[in-house]
N, C-alpha and C positions, 0 to 999 in steps of 0.2 A: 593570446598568452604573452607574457614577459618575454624579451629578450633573453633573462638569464635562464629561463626555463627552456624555450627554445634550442639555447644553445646545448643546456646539459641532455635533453632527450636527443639531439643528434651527436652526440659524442656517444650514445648508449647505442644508438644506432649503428653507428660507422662501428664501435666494435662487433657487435651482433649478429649483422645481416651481410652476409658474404658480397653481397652487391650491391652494398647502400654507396650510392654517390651524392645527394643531399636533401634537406629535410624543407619542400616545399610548403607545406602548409601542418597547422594543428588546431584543431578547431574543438570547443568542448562544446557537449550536446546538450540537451533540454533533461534529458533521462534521470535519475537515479536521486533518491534524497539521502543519502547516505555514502553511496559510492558516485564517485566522477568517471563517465566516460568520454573520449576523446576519441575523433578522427585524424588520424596520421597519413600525408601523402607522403608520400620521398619517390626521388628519382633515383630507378636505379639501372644497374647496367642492361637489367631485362627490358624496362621498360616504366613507368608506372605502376607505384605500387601503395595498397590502402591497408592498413593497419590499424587494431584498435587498442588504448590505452586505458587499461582500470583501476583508478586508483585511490585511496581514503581523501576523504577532504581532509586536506593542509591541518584544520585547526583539531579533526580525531586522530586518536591513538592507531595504531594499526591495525588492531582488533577495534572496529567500530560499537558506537555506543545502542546500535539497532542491529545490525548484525550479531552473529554469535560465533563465527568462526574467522581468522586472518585471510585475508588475500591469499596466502601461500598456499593453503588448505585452498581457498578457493580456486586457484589454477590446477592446484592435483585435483580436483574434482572435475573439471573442465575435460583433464586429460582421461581420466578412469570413464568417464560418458564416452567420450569421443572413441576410445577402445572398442567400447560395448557397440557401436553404432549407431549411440545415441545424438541427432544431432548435433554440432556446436563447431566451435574455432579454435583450430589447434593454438598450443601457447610456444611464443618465440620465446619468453625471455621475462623472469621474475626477479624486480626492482632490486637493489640492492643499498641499503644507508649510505655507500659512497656515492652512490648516483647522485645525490640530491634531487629525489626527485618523490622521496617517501616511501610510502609501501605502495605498491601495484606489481602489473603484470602488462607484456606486451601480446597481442593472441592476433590471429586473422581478423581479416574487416571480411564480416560475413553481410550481401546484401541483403535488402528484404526490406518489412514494415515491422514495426514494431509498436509503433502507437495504439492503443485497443480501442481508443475513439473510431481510430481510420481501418484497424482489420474488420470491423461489425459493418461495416459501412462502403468502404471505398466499392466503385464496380467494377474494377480491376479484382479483385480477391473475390467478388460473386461466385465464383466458379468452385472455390475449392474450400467456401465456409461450410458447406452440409457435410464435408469429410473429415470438419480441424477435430471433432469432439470424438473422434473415433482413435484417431492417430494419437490425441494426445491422452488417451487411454492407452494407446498399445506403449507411448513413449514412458508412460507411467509406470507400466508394467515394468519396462526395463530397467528404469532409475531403481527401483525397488529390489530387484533382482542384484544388484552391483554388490559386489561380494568388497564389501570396504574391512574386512578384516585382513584379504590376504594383500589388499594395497595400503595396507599398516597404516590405517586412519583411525585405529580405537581409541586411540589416545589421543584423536583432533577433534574428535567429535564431541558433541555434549548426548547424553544418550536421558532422555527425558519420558518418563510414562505419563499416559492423558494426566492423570491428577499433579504429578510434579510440574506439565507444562501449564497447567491451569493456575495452578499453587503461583509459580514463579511469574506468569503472567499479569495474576491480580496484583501480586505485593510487589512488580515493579509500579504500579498502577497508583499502590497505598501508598510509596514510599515520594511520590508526587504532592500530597497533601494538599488535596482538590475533591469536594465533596463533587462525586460525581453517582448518585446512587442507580442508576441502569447499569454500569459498570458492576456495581457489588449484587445486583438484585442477578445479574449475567453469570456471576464467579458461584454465587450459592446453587443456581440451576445444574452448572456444569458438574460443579464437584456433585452434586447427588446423584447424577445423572452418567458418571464416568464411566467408558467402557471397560470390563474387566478382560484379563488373560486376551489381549491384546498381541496381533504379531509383532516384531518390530526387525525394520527395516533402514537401508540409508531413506532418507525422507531431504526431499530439496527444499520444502520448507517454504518456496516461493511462486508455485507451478502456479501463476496465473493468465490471462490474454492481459498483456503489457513486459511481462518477461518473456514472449514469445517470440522469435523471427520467421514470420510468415511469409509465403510470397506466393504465386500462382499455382507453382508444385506444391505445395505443403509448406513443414514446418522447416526451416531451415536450422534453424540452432535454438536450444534451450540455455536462456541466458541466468545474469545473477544469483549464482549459487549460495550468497555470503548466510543465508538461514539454513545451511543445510542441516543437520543432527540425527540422532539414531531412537528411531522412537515407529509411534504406532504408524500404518501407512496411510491407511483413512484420510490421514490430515493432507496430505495435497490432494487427494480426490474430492472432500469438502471444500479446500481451498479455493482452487479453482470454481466452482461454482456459487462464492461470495456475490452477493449482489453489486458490492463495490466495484467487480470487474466484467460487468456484463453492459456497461457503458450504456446504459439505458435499454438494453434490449430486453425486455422485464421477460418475453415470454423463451426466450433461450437461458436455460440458467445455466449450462458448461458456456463461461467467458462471453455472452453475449451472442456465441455462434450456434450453440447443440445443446442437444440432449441429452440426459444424463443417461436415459437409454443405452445411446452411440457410446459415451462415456465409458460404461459398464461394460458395453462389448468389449471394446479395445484393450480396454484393460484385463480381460477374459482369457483374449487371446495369445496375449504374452507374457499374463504371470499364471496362471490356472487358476486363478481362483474367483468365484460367484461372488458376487457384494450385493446384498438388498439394498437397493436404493434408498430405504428408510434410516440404512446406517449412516448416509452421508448424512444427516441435519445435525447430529450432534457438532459434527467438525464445520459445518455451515455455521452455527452460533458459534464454536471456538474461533472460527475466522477473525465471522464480525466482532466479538469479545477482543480477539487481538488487536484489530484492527484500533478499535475506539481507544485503546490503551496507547498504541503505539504512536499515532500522531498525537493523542496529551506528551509521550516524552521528546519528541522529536519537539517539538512547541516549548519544553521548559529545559531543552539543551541552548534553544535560542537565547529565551529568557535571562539563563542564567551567563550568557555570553561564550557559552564552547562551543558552538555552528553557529557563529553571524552568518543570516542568512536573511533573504528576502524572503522565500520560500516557506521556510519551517513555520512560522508563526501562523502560515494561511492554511498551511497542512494542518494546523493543531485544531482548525478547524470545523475539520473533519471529523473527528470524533463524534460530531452527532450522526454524524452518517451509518457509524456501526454501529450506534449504537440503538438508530431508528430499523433497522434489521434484524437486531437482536428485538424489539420489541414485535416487527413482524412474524415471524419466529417463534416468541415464546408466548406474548400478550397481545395479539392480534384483535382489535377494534375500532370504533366511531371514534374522532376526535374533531376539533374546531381550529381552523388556522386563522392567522390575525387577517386582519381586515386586509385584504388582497388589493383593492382600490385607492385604499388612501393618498393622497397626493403629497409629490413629493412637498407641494410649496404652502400645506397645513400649515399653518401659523400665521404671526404676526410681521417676521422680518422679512425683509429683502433683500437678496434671495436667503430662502432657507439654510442651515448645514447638508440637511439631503441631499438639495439641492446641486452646492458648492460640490460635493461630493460626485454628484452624477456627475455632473462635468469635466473635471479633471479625469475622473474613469473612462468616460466615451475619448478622449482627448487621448489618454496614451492608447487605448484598444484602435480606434480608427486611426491616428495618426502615428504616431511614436513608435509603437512596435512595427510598422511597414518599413519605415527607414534606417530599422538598426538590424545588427547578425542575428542568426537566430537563435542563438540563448540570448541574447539582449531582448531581442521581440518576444522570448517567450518570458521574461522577468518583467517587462513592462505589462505584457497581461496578467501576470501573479498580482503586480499592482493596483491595477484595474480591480482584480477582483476584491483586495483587500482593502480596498477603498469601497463596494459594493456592499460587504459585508457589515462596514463600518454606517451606511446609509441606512443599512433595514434594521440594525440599532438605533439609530436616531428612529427610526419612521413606530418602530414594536415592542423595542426593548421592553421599555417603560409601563405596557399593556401586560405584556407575557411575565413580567414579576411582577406586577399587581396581583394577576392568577394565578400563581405559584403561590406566590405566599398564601393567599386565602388557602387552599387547595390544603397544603401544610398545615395549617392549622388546625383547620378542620380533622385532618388525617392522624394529627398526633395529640391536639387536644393540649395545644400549646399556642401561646401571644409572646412571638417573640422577632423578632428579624430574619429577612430571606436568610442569610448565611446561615444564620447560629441553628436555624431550622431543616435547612440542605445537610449539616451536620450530624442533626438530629438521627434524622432518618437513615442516612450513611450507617451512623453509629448501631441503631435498631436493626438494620438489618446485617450488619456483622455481630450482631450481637445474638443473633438466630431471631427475628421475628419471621414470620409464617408468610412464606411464597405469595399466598393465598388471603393476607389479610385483608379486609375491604375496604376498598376506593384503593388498595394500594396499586393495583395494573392502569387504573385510570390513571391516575395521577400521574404515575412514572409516563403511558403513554402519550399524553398532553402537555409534558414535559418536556419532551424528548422533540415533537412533534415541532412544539412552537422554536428551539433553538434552531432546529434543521430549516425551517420558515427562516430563520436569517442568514444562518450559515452557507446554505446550498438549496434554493429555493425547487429548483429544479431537479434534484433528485428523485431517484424512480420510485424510492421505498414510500414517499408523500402521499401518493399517487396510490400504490398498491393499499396503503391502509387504509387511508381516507374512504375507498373505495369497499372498502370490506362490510 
């Protein structure tokens, strides 16, 4: 970090913490696309001490532009869990515009793992992944239970029913002006499909494995509150079991660890109430529906230059990801991926662009990010891969709108260009044509199918449908 930053977090310090004596180290994390967090050493009269800093990135407002509630709200929530005995980190100290240091909050450095690649996986955490899906039901129960009216949060919250969050989901979605039609074919399913006389509940909005702090014991702290709102509670019970966060573990669907079973119990047990397993899928496509939406905005906050970011543009990527989920989900089928063997060095020049392209990728993956901190090592592999994704473009692009467009054509019984045609059919089905018209679940799923083929080759959802 900056000198001048440095300096102003240990003046926040030294007033704050009754035994701060000075500010060793500040290091910011790989974590958060939206919010920044930071590890804080200081020396203090006790001994050594680790603290975490949460705070907007520098170029958002204080109320972020993916989030839905301020940092402030988000520390009082931090604290109303941490009452209930819901895990987390109690908070020292909420930023103030004199600090110069933005909006944030200072809270404990709570340990653990938090990466959801490494809790499915590490064999340190073997031990206590067949109990996380159980716990993070009973923790659910509790989130749910939190009585945010007598902690005067009516008025912080946004209080959203399934159709208003549907509603406001897609037409952040519209107001992007990017034909993306699994998105709208996604929005006409849910809105018919809405649950009625719904209970409604605080909802953390976030509960996935990646906002978890896990460790040997269990779950340490329920992190990232910034989605929290007042609405149905389904929606973190579906959440969590997005396929996005199951980190490849296809046949665990709570977070890659459990069962929805174990889920259900937990959650049984400390709010009272039964849930049919059949009612999570609707909030399983609301998930994935979000999801695919929210890395398009996150990608055109870049674009338009309010989060320069290495990051966001490769997240925007993503988008096929939910959106190939939603087609598992709702249009489940056979499709054709591009030619899987093609050589990078197909052509005429020497070396290829593909080519040029693996290169520099394997260069900063093996090399570059070894030698630098680690959010520098983890920006060099965002590069890496945004360089990857830019090669199976050159290698497919080219194939996969060839057969789009035909596809189009054929489907709408129009000779006109991939765009104005992608358009089209956007347009047709906001316009009500039928769920159900034919070739239209092909098309969308061979669609979807082949951008995910560039985007994220390795994705699990490939896999699952291909397979069907």
């Amino acid at each position: 970090m900056s000198e001048t930053f440095n300096t102003a977090l240990a003046k926040v310090l030294a007033r704050e913490l009754a035994d701060f004596q000075s500010l060793m180290s500040c290091e910011q994390l790989t974590a958060g696309a939206s919010q920044e967090t930071y590890r804080i050493v200081v020396e203090a009269a006790s001994g050594t001490r680790q603290f975490a800093l949460r705070r907007s990135q520098p170029s958002l407002d204080a109320e972020s532009s993916v989030g839905t509630i301020s940092l402030a709200t988000e520390a009082r929530l931090f604290q109303l869990a941490k009452s209930a005995g819901i895990p987390g980190p109690d908070i020292h100290y909420l930023l103030q515009p004199a600090d110069g240091l933005g909006s944030g909050f200072v809270m404990d450095w709570v340990a653990g793992e938090t990466l959801g690649q490494r809790i499915v996986r590490v064999e340190e955490l073997a031990g206590v992944r067949p109990h996380l899906a159980r716990e993070c039901g009973q923790i659910l129960g509790r989130i749910h239970a939190l009585d945010w009216q007598a902690a005067g949060l009516a008025e912080e919250l946004p209080q959203l029913s399934p159709k208003t969050l549907v509603t406001e989901t897609w037409e952040t979605y519209r107001d992007l002006k990017v034909p993306v039609p699994m998105i709208d074919y996604s929005y006409r399913w849910l809105i018919d499909n809405a649950p009625q006389g719904s209970r409604m509940t605080l909802v953390h909005g976030d509960f996935r494995n990646g906002n978890l702090m896990v460790t040997p014991q269990g779950i340490a702290a329920v992190l990232d509150w910034e989605l929290a709102q007042l609405g149905d509670p389904l929606r973190d019970l579906g959440w969590l079991c997005v396929n996005s966060w199951r980190f490849g573990k296809d046949t665990l669907p709570v977070g890659g660890f459990g069962t929805i079973e174990d889920l259900l119990q937990g959650y049984a047990e400390t709010s009272g109430v039964e849930v049919p397993p059949e009612e999570l899928k609707y909030w399983q496509v609301f998930g994935s529906f979000w999801w695919a939406m929210a890395t398009l905005q996150m990608a055109n906050a870049w674009r338009t230059g309010e989060t320069p970011s290495l990051e966001r543009p490769v997240i925007g990527r993503r988008s096929s990801e939910g959106q190939m989920d939603c087609v598992n989900l709702l249009i489940p089928g056979e499709f054709e991926l591009p030619e899987s063997g093609r050589a990078l060095d197909e052509g005429t020049q020497l070396p290829m662009p593909a080519e040029l392209l693996r290169g520099v990728a394997d260069f900063l993956t093996a090399d570059v990010a070894a030698q630098l901190d680690s959010h520098s090592g983890f920006l060099a592999k965002v590069a890496a891969n945004s360089l990857g994704i830019a090669q199976r473009e050159f290698q497919y692009g080219g194939q996969l709108a060839r057969q789009e467009q035909r596809r189009l054509q054929e489907l709408l019984k129009k000779d006109a260009e991939l765009d104005e045609l992608r358009w089209e059919l956007v347009n047709a089905l906001r316009a009500g044509m039928p769920l159900d018209s034919p070739a239209l679940a092909e098309h969308l799923r061979q669609t979807v199918a082949g951008q995910l083929a560039v985007d994220q080759p390795s994705y699990s959802a490939l896999r699952q449908s291909h397979s069907a």
